[in-house]
C-alpha positions in Angstrom: 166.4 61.9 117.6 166.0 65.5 116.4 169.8 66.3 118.0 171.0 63.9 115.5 169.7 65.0 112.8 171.2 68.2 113.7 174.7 66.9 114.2 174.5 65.1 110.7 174.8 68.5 109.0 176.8 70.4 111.9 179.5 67.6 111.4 179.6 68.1 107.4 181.1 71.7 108.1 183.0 71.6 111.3 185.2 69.9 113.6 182.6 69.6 116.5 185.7 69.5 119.4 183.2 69.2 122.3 185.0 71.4 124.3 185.1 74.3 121.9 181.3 74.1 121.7 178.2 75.7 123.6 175.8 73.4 125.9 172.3 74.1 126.7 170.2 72.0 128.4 172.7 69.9 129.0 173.0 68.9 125.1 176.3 70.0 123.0 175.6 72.1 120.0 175.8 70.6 116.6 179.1 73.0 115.6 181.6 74.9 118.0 180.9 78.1 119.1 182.5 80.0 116.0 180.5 78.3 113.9 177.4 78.4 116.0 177.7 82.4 115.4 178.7 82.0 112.0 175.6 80.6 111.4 173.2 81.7 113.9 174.1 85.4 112.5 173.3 84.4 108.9 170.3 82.8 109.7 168.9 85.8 111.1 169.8 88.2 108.3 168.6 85.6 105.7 165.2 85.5 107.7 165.0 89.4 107.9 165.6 89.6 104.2 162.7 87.7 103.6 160.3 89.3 105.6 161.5 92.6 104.3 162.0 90.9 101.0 165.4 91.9 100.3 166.6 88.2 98.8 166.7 89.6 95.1 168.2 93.2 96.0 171.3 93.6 94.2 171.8 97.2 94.8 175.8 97.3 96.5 175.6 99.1 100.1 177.0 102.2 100.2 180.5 103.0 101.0 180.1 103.5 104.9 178.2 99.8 105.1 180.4 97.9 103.2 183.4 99.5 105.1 181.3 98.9 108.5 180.6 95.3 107.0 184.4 94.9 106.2 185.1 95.4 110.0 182.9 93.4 111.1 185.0 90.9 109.6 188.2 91.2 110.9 187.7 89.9 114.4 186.6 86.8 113.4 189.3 86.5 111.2 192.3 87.8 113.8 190.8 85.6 116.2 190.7 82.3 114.3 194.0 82.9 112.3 196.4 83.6 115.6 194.0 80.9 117.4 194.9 77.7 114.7 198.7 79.3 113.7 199.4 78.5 118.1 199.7 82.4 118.6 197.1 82.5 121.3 194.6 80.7 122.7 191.1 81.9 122.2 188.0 80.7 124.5 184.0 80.1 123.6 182.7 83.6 124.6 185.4 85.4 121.7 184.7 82.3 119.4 181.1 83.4 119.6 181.5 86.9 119.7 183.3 87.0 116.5 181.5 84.6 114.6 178.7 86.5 115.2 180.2 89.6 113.5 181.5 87.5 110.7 178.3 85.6 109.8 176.6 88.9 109.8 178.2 90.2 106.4 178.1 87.0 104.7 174.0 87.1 103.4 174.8 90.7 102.3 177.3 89.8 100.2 176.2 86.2 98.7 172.6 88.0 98.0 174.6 90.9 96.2 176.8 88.2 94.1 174.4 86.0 93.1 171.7 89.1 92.3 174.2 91.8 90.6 173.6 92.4 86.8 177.0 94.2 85.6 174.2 95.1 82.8 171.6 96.4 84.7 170.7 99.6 86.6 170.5 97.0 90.2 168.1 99.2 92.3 167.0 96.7 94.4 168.6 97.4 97.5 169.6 94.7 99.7 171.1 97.6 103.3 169.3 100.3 102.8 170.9 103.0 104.8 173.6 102.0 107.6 171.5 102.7 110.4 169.0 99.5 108.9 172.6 97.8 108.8 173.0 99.0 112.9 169.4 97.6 113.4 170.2 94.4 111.9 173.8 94.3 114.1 172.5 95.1 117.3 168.9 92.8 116.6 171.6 89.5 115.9 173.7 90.9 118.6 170.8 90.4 121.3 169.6 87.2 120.2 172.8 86.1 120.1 173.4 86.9 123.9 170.1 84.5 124.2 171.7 81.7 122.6 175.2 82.2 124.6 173.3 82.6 127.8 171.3 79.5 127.3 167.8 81.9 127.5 166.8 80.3 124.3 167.3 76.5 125.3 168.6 73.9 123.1 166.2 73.7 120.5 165.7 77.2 118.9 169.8 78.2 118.4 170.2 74.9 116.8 167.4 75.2 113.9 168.8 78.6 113.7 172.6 77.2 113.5 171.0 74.6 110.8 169.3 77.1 108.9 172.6 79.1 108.7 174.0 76.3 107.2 171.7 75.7 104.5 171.4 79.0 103.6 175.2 79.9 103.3 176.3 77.0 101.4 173.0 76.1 99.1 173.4 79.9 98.2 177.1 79.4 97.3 176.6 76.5 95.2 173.7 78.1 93.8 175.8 81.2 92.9 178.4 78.9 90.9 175.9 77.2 89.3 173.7 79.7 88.0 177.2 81.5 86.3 178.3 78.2 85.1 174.5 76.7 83.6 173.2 80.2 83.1 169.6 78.1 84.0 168.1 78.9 87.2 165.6 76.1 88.1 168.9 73.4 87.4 171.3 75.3 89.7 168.4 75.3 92.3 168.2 71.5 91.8 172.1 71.3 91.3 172.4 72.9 94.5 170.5 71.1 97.0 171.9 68.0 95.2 175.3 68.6 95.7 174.7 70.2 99.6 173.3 66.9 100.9 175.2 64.4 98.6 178.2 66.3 100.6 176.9 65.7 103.7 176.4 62.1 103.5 179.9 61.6 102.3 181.6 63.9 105.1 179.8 61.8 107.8 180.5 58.5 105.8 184.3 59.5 105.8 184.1 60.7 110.0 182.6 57.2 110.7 185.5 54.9 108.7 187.8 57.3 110.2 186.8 56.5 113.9 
């Protein structure tokens, strides 16, 4: 049952080729294993944010962890680009790898967009040094060899895979709305509105397409 219900969200945001995705336990994860490190790497930064209460910092990183966070980007984006233009063909491990690394920037920034006030002083940081931002690489990077190696079972990577995807996309529709209404408490409401509304649509549309 629970495997379901993860699949009704991982199916919303990606293609779910079986054979691009991770197995453990002998049960296919939700999304393919880009996106499973996409959104595994998010979750975790989201979750260390809160615990070290870093969701309202709005403080930009300095220059040598935004240009560390910048390169973090570029494998995932070499890989997937030469992957769907035909140029290559990639494999699970290098899928995961990279979306690891590319879901690791994405809290920093969203939590710096939807926070910055080109008004205010922003000293709230979000990185405080980059040696936090090498804590916070190499702390994903292990857990995310427990995922890949199937040390963590089924269960845990795929609440963490689903709690990627809530965080990433609530906090993007919450960042256009709260520019656009300029009222906090609707955009919240707004947000989570429009997420699941999305979802039920996308998986309406999969099932009249079978």
């Amino acid at each position: 049952m629970i495997d379901k219900v993860f699949s009704f969200f991982g199916k919303a945001f990606c293609h779910t080729i079986a054979e691009r995705s991770l197995v453990a336990d002998g049960i296919t994860f939700s999304v393919c294993a880009r996106c499973s490190g996409i959104y595994i790497s998010a979750a975790i930064v989201f979750i260390y944010f809160l615990i070290r209460k870093r969701l309202k910092g709005n403080k930009p990183p300095s220059i040598l962890s935004t240009v560390l966070l910048a390169i973090m980007l570029l494998p995932f984006m070499l890989d997937g680009l030469t992957s769907y233009m035909g140029l290559r063909e990639s494999n699970n491990l290098l899928r995961f790898v990279t979306g690891i690394l590319g879901g690791l920037p994405l809290p920093v920034f969203l939590t710096l967009i939807t926070n910055f006030d080109p008004k205010g002083e922003n000293t709230k940081p979000i990185i405080k040094n980059v040696f936090e931002l090498i804590f916070i690489l190499c702390f994903v990077s292990f857990l995310g060899y427990l995922c890949y190696n199937n040390l963590l079972g089924y269960f845990i990577p795929q609440v963490l895979i689903l709690l990627g995807i809530l965080s990433i996309y609530i906090s993007l529709l919450y960042m256009v709305y709260s520019i656009v209404l300029k009222k906090k408490k609707i955009a919240i409401k707004l947000s989570f509105i429009t997420f699941f509304v999305y979802c039920i649509i996308v998986n309406f549309l999969r099932i009249m397409m079978r």
